[in-house]
N, C-alpha and C positions, 0 to 999 in steps of 0.2 A: 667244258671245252666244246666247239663248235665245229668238228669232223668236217663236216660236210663243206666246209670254206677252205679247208688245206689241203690240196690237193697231192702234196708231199704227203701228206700224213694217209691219203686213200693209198698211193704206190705202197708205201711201207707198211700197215698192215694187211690190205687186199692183198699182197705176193704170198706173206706169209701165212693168211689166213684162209684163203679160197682150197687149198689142195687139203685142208683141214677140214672143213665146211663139206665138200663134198664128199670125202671119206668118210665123215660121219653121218651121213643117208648111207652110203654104200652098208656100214656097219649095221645099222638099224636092219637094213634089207637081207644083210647077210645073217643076223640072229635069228632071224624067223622065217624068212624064205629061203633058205638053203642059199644064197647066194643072188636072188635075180630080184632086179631094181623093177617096182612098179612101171612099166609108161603103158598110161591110159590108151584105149583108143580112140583116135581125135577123129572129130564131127563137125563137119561145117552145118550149121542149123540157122546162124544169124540171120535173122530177116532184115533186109533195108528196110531203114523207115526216114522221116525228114524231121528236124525237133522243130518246133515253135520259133518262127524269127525272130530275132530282137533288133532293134533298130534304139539309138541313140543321136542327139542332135546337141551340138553345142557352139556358141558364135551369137553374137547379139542380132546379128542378118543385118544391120545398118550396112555393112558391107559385105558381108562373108554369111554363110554358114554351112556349117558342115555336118555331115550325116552320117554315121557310121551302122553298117547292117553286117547281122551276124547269122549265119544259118547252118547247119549241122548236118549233115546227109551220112545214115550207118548206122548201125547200132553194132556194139563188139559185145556179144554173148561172153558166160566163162568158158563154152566150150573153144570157142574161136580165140578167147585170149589166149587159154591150155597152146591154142596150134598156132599161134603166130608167133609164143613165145619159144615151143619145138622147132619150128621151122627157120627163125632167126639164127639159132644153135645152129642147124645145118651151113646159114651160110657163113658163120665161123669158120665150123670144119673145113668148106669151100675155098675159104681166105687160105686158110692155112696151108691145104695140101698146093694151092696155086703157088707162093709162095717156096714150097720146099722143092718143086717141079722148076721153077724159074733158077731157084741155087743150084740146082742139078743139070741145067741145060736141054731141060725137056721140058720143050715151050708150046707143044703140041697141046701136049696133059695138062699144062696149064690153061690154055686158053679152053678148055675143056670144062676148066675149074670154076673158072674165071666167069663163063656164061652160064653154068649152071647156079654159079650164086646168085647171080644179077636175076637170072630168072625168077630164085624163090624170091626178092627183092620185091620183085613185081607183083609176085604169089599175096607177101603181107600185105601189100601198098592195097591191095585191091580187099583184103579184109578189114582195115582199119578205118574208122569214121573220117570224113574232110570238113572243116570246115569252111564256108567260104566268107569270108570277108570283106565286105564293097564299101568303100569310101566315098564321099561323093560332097564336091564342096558347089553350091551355088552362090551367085550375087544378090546383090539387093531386090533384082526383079525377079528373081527365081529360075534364073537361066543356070543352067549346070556347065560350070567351068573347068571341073578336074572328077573326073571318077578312075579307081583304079581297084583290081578285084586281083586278092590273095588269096591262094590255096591252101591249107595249113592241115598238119596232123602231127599228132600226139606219135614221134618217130625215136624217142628212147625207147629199146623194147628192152622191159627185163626178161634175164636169161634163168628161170627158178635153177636151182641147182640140182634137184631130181632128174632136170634135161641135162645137164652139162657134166662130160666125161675129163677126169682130169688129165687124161693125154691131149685134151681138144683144147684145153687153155694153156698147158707147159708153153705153147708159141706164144701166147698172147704175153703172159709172164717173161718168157724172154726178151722180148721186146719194150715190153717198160722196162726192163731192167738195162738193158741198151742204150734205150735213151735220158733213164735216171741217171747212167754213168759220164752221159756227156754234159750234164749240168752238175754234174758233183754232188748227186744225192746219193750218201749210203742208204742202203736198201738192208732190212734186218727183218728177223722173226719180232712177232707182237703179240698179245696176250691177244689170242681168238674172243671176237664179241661178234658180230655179221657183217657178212660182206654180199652182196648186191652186186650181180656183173649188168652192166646193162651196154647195148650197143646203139651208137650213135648210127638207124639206119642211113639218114641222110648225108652224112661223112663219109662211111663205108662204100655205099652205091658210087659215091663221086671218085673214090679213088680206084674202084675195079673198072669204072667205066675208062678214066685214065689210065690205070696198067692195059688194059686194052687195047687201045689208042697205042700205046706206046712199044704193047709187045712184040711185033714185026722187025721194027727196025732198031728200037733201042731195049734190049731187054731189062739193061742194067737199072735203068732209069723206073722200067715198068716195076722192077723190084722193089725198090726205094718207095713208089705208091701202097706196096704193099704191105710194107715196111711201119708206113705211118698209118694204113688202116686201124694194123695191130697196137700200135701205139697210141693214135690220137681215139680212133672209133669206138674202142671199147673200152668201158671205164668201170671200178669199183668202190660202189658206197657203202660207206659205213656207218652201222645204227646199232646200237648196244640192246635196244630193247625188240629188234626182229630179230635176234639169233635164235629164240626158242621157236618163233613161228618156222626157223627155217627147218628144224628139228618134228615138230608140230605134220610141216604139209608133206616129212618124208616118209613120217609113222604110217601116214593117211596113206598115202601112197601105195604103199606095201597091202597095209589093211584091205585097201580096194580088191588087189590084186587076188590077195588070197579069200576073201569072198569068193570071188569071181568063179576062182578054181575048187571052193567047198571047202577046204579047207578054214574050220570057222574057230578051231583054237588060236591058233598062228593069226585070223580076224583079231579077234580078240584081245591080245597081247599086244599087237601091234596098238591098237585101239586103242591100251592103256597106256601104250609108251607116249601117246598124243596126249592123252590128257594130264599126265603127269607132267608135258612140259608146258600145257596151258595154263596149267595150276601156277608153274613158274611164270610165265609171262602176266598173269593176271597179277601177280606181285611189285609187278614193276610198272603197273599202272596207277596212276594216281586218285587219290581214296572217291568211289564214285562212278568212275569209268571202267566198269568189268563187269558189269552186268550181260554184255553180249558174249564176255568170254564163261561166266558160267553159264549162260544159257547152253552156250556149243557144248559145255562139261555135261549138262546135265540130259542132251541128247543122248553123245556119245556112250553114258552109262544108259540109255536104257537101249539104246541100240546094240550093246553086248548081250544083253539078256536075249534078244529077238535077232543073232544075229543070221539065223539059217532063215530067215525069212524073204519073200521074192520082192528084189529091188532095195538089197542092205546094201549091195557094191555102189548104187549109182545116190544113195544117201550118203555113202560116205565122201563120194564128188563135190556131191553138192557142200559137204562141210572144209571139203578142199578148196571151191571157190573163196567161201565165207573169209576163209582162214587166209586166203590171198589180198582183199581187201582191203585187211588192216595194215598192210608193210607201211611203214612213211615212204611216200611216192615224191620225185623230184616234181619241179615243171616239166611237162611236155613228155613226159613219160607216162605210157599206152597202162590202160588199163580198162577195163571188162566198165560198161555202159547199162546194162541190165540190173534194175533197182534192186538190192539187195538189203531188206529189212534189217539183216541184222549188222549193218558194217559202220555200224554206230561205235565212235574211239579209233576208227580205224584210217587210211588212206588220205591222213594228214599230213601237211605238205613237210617236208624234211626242217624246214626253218625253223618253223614253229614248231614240233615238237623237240627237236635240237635246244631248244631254250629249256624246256622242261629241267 
């Protein structure tokens, strides 16, 4: 079955499955931390840099031909992907309370809401790589008769689930279920496998900058934009074979934390709660491709043995990236730029591995 093409089928187990998915980090965090959810401290360290251009040419030139130039300007560290994907969550939360301040007639607070999303908006836009894209078609004698230059960025941001509180999506939830009701999809619990929130930045920015616009004189209407934020901007994928990873980067999470604080039994434990669900995920990889997931295993264990040692919390980061790598990623969905030897099996496009 091929998830990722029915979008009925993402409403119907995303609803049921996300307040599951995130309970179970919370759980993890609550067996060994007493209660409190790893978040990292985020660091902006990305250095600009510009990739290698690529340019393309196709057209016989008897009459035409055309030239197509590609150029990449950014690089997204894992630290900077960690905080784009924090910061995106935030303007969730943003959407939301604007929204529940608009139902309430307090359009003040909302518009309050309202600029402070659009701001972090700007916040991501300006960590994320651009590519720019020039077209350029000449004639037979080489005069340039059409050029035209595209901005593009990778504007899916996944939301991990270690960032997202399940009071911050119950709106998002209500909202497809709103609008699954007006197309007559029943909405039901599903066997939990993984679910993937990801926000559609460049739908969300358009309709805050619209509720905006609209919330002076029409608020009803500004509502309605806000309405289909929740609805159309944020969407849930689903892939059978990331749900241990999601499991996997919560243990890490935790483990970081209590490093951090010296506490290195609670490290430890937690450490092994991740490898025992890599051990699971490496099973569900096809005979061949798990080499990179035992290598992380066989870090992991000796990282227990050495784990009071200076610079265990910001190793275990680093196997948080690794471990973010492998999700099957859509098109045009953000993800961390900085080469990572070991993300071999990993960050394959949903399609293809969906065949599997």
């Amino acid at each position: 079955m091929k998830l990722n093409n029915s979008r009925v089928l993402r409403w119907t187990i995303g609803i049921g499955a996300l307040t599951t998915v995130v309970c179970a980090g919370y759980l993890t965090a609550t067996l060994y931390a007493t209660g409190a959810e790893a978040q990292p401290e985020e660091k902006a360290t990305s250095a600009s840099k510009t990739s290698n251009p690529t340019s393309i040419s196709t057209g016989s030139g008897k009459q035409y031909k055309t030239t197509v130039e590609r150029k990449t300007e950014g690089d997204l560290a894992g630290e900077d992907f960690r905080q784009a994907s924090l910061l995106t969550s935030r303007v969730v939360l943003h959407l939301n309370k604007a929204a529940l301040y608009l139902g309430g007639e307090k359009n003040d607070q909302a518009r309050q809401e309202l600029e402070s999303g659009l701001s972090l908006i700007g916040i991501v836009r300006r960590l994320l790589p651009t590519t720019t894209v020039t077209t350029i078609v000449r004639d037979n004698e080489g005069k340039e008769v059409y050029r035209y230059v595209d901005r593009v960025q990778e504007d899916s941001i996944p939301l991990h689930e270690g960032l997202v509180a399940v009071n911050m999506m119950e709106p998002i939830t209500d909202a497809k279920q709103g609008e699954a009701a007006v197309h007559g999809v029943r909405l039901a619990d599903a066997e939990l496998i993984h679910t993937s929130v990801l926000v559609k930045l460049d739908y969300v920015e358009s309709k805050l900058n619209r509720a905006l616009r609209l919330l002076k004189d029409k608020p009803e209407d500004a509502l309605a934009q806000l309405a289909l934020a929740q609805s159309q901007g944020v969407d849930y994928v689903v892939n059978k074979h990331d749900d241990p990873l999601v499991k996997v980067q919560m243990a890490l999470q935790v483990a970081e934390r209590m490093s951090e604080e010296g506490r290195e039994e609670a490290a430890k434990a937690n450490l092994q709660i991740a490898k025992n669900y890599l051990e699971f995920y490496r099973g569900l990889l096809p005979s061949g491709e798990s080499e990179h997931v035992s290598k992380l295993e066989g870090e992991i264990t000796k990282l227990q043995s050495e784990i009071g040692r200076k610079g265990a919390a910001s190793s275990i980061r680093g196997y948080w990236d690794r471990v973010a790598s492998w999700f099957v990623r859509k098109p045009g969905e953000m993800h961390a730029t900085t080469a990572n030897p070991d993300a071999s099996g990993g960050s394959k496009d949903v399609a293809a591995k969906s065949e599997k």
